[in-house]
N, CA, C and O of each residue as an XYZ file, in Angstrom:
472
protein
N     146.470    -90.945    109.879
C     145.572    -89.922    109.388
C     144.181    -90.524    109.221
O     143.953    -91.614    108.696
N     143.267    -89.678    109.735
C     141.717    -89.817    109.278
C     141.961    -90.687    107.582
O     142.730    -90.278    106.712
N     141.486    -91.356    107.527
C     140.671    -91.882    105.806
C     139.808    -91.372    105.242
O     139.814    -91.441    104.013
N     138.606    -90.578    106.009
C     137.591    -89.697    105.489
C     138.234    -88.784    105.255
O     138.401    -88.671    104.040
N     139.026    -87.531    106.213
C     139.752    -86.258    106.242
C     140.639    -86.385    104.808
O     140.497    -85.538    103.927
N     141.562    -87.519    104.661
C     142.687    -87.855    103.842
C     141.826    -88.576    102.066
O     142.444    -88.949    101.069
N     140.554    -88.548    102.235
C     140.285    -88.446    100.918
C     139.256    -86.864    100.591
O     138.984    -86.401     99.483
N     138.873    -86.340    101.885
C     138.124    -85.063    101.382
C     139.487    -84.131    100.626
O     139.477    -83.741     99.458
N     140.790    -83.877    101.778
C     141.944    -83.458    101.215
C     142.252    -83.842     99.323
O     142.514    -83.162     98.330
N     142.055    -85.148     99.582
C     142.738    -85.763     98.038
C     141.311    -85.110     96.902
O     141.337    -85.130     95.672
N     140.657    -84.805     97.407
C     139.104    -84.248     96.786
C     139.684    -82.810     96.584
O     139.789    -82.568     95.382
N     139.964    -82.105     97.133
C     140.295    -80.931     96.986
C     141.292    -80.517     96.338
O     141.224    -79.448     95.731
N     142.257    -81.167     96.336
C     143.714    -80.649     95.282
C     143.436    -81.322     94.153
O     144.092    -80.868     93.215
N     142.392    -82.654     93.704
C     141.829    -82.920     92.418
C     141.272    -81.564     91.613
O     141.798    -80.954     90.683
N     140.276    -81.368     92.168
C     139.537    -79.748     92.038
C     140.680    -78.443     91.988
O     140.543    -77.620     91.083
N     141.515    -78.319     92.725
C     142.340    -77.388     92.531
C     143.284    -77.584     91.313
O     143.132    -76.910     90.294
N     144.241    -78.497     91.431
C     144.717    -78.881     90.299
C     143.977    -79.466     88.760
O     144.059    -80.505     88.105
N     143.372    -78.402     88.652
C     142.798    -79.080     87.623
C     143.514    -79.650     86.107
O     144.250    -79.027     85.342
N     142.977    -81.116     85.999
C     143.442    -81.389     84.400
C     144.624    -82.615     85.082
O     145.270    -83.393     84.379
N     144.676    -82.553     86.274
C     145.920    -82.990     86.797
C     145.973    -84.975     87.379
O     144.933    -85.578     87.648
N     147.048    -85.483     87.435
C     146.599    -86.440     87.695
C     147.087    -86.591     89.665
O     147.771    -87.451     90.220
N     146.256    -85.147     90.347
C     146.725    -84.814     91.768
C     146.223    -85.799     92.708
O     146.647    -85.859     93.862
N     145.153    -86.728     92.153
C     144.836    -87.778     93.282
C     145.973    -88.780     93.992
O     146.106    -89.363     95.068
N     146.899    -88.587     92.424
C     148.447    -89.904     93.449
C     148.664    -89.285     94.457
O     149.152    -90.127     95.211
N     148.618    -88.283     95.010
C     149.644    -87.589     95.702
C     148.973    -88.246     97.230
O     147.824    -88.099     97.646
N     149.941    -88.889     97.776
C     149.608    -89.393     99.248
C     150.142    -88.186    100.294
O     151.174    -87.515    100.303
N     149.601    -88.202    100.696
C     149.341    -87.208    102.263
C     150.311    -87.205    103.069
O     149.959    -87.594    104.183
N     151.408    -86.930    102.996
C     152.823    -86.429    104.704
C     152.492    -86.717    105.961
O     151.992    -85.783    106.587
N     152.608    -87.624    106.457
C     152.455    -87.310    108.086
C     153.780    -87.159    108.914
O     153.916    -87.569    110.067
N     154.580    -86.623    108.296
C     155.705    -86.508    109.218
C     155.670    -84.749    108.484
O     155.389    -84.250    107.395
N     156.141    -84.265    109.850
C     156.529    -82.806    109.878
C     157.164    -82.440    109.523
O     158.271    -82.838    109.886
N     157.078    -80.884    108.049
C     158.181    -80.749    107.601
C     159.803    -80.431    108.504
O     159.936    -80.869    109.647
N     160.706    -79.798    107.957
C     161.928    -79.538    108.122
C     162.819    -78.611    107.711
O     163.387    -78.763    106.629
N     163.064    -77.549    108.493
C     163.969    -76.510    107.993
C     164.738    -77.286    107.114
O     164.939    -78.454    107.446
N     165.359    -76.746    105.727
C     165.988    -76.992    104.244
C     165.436    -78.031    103.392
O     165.613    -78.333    102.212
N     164.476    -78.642    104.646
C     163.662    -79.859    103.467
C     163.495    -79.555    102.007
O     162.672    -78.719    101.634
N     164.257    -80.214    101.177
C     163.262    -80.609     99.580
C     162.112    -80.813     99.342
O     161.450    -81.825     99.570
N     161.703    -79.479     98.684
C     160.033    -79.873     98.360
C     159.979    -79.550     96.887
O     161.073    -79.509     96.325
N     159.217    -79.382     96.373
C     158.447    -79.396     95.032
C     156.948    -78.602     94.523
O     155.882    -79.204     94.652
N     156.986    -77.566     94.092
C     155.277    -77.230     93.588
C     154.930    -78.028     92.764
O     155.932    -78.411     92.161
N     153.938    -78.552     92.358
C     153.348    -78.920     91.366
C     152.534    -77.849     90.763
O     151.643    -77.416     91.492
N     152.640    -77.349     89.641
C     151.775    -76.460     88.324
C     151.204    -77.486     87.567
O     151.771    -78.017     86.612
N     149.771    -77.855     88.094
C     149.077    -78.984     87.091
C     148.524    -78.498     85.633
O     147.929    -79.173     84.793
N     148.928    -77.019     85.588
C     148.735    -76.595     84.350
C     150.096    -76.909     83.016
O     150.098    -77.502     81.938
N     150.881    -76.332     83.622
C     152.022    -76.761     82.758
C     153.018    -78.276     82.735
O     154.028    -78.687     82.163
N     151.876    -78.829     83.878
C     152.279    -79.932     84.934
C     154.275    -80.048     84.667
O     155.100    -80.361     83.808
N     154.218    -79.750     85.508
C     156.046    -79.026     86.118
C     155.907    -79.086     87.285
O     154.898    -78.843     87.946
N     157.290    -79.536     87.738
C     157.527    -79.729     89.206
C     158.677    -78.782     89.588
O     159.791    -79.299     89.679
N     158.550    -77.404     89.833
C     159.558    -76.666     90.646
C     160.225    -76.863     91.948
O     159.699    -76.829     93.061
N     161.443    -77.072     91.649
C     162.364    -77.386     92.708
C     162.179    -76.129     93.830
O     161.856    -74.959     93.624
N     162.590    -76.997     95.415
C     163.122    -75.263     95.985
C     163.581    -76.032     97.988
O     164.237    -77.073     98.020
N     163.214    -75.474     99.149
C     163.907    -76.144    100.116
C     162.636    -75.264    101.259
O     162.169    -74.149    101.028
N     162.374    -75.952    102.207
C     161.908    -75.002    103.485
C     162.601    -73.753    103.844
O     163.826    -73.783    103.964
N     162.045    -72.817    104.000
C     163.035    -71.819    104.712
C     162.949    -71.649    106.302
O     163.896    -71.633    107.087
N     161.404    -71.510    106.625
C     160.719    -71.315    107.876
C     159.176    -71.538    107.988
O     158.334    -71.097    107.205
N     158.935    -72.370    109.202
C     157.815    -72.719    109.481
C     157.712    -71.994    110.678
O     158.464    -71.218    111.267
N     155.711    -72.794    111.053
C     155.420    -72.423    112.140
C     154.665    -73.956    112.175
O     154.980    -74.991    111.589
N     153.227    -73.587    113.360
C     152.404    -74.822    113.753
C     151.915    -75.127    112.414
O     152.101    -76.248    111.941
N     151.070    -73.863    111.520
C     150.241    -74.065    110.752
C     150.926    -73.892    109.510
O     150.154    -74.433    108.718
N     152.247    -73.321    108.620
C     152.183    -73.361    107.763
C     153.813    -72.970    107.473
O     154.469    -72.799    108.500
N     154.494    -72.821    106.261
C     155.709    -72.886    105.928
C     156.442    -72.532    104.954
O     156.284    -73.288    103.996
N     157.457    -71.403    104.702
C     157.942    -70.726    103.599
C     158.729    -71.567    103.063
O     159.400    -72.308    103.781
N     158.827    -71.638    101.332
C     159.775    -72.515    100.713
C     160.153    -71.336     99.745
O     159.502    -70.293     99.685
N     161.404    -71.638     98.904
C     162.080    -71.214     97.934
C     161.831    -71.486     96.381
O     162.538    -71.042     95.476
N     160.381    -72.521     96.184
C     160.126    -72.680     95.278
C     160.006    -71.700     94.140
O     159.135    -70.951     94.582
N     160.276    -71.313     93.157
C     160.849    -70.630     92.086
C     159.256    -70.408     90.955
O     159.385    -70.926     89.846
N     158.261    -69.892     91.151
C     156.751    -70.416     90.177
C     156.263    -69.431     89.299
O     156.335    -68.216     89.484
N     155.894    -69.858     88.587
C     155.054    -69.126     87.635
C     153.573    -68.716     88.393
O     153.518    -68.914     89.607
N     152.330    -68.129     87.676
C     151.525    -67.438     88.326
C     150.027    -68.331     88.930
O     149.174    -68.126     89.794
N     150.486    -70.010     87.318
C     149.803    -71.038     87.769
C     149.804    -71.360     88.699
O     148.814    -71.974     89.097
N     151.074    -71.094     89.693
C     151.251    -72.638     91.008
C     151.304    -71.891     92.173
O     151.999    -72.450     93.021
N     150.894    -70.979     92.483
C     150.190    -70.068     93.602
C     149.394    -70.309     94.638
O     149.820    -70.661     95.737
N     148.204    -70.139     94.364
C     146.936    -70.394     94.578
C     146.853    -72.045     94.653
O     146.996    -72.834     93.719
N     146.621    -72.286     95.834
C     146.121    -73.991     95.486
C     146.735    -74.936     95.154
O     146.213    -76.046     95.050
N     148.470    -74.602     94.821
C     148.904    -75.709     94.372
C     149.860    -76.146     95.290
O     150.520    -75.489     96.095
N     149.840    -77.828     94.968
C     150.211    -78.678     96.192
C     151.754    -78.915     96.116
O     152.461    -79.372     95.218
N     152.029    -78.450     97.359
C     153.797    -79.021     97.755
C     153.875    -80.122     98.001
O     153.019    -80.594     98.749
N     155.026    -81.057     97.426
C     155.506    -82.234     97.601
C     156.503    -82.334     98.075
O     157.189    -81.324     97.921
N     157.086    -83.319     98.765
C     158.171    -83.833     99.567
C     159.216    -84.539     98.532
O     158.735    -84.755     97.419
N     160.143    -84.806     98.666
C     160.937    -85.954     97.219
C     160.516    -87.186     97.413
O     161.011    -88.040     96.678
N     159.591    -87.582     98.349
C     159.139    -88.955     98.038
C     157.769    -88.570     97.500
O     156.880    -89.395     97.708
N     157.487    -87.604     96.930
C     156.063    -87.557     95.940
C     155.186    -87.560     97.326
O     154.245    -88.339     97.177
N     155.179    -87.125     98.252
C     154.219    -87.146     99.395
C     153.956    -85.586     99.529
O     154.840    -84.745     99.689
N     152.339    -85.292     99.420
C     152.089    -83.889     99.588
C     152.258    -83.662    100.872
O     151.967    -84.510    101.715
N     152.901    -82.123    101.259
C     153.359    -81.831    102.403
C     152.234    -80.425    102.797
O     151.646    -80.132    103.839
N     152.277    -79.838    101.572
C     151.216    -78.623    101.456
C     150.622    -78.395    100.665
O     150.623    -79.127     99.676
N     149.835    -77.263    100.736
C     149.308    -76.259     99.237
C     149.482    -74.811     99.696
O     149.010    -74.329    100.726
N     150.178    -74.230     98.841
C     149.950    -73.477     98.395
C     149.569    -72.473     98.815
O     148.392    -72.565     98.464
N     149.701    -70.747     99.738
C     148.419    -70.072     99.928
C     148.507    -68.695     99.544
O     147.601    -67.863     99.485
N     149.749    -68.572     99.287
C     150.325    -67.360     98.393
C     150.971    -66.654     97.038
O     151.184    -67.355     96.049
N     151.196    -65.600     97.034
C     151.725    -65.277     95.765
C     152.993    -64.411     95.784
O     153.667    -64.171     94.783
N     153.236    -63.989     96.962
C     154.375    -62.755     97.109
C     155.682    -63.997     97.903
O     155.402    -64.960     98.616
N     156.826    -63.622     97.549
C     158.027    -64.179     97.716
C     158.524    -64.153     99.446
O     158.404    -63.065    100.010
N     158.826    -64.804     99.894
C     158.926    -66.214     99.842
C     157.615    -66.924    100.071
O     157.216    -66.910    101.235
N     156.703    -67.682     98.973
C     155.883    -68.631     98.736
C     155.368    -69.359    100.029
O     155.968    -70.433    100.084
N     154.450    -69.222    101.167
C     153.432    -69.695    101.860
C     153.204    -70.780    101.543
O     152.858    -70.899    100.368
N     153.282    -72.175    102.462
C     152.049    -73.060    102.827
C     151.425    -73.583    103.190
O     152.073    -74.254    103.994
N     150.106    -73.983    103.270
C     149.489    -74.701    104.569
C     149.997    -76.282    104.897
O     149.766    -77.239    104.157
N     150.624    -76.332    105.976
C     150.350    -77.289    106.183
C     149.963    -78.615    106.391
O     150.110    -78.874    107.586
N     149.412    -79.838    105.586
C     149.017    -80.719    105.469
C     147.901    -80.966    106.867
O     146.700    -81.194    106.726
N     148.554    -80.868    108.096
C     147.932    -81.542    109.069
C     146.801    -80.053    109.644
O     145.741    -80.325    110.208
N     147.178    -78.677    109.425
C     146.672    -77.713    109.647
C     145.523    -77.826    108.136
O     144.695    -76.917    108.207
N     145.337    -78.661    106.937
C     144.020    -78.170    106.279
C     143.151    -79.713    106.871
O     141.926    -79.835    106.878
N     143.972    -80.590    107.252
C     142.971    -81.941    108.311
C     142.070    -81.063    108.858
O     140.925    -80.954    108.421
N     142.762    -80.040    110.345
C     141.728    -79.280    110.949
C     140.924    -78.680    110.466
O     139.858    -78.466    111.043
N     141.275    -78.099    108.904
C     140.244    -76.825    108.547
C     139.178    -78.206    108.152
O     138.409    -78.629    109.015
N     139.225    -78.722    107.012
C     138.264    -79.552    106.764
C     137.609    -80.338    107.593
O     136.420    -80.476    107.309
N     138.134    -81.119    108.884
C     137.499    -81.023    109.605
C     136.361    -80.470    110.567
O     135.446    -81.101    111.096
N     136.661    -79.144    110.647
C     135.523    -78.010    111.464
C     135.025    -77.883    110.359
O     133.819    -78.014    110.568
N     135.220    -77.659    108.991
C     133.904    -76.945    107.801
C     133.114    -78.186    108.282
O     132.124    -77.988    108.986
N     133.515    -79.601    107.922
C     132.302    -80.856    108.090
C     131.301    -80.545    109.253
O     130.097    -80.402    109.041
N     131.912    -80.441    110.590
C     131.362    -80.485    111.969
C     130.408    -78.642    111.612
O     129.437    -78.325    112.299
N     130.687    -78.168    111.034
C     130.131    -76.730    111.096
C     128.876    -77.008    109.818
O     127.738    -76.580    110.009
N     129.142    -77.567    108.862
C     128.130    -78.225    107.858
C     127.355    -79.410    108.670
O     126.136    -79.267    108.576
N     127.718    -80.465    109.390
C     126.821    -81.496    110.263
C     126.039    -80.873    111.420
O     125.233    -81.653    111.926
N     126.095    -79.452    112.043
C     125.671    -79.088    112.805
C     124.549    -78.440    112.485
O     123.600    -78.555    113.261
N     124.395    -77.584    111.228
C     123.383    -77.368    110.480
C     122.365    -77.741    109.646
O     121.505    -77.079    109.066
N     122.672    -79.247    109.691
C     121.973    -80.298    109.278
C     121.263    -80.080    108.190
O     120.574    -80.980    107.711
């Protein structure tokens, strides 16, 4: 993974998770997995909800995670080795998320779309 990309990322779920100590969270580079174990993090109630993949695609991936209204929006999926896999992009059942390697790209083009405008 990029080192620039992989600390703007770690910049962003700081800010999202707020209050949180979301900077540990190291970055996934392996692709999730239908029934994979994952985890929300709610850096508000800081709680880790259990739950499993259901279905992916290129960019993003339904889990079974179980959340309150905190861990919605923005909050980062973990793998059982504490490795963020996603965040977060929904609120209606079954629970949405992006991708890890699909928000590389987004943050990537915002930079190149911000460096182009100099």
């Amino acid at each position: 993974m990029d080192p620039e990309v992989y600390n703007d990322i770690r910049k962003c779920v700081v800010r999202i998770a707020i209050g949180t100590p979301a900077g540990v969270f190291n970055m996934c580079n392996q692709p999730v997995r239908m029934s994979q174990e994952v985890h929300v993090y709610d850096g508000l109630s800081e709680r880790l909800t259990p739950g499993n993949v259901t279905r992916f695609n290129v960019s993003e991936f339904c889990h079974n995670c179980v959340v309150i209204g905190n861990a919605t929006f923005g909050a980062p999926v973990i793998d059982k080795n504490g490795e963020m896999v996603g965040m977060n992009h929904s609120h209606q059942y079954p629970l949405t998320a992006i991708k890890i390697s699909a928000l590389q790209g987004t943050i990537r083009n915002i930079k190149n779309t911000l460096w182009a405008r100099g």
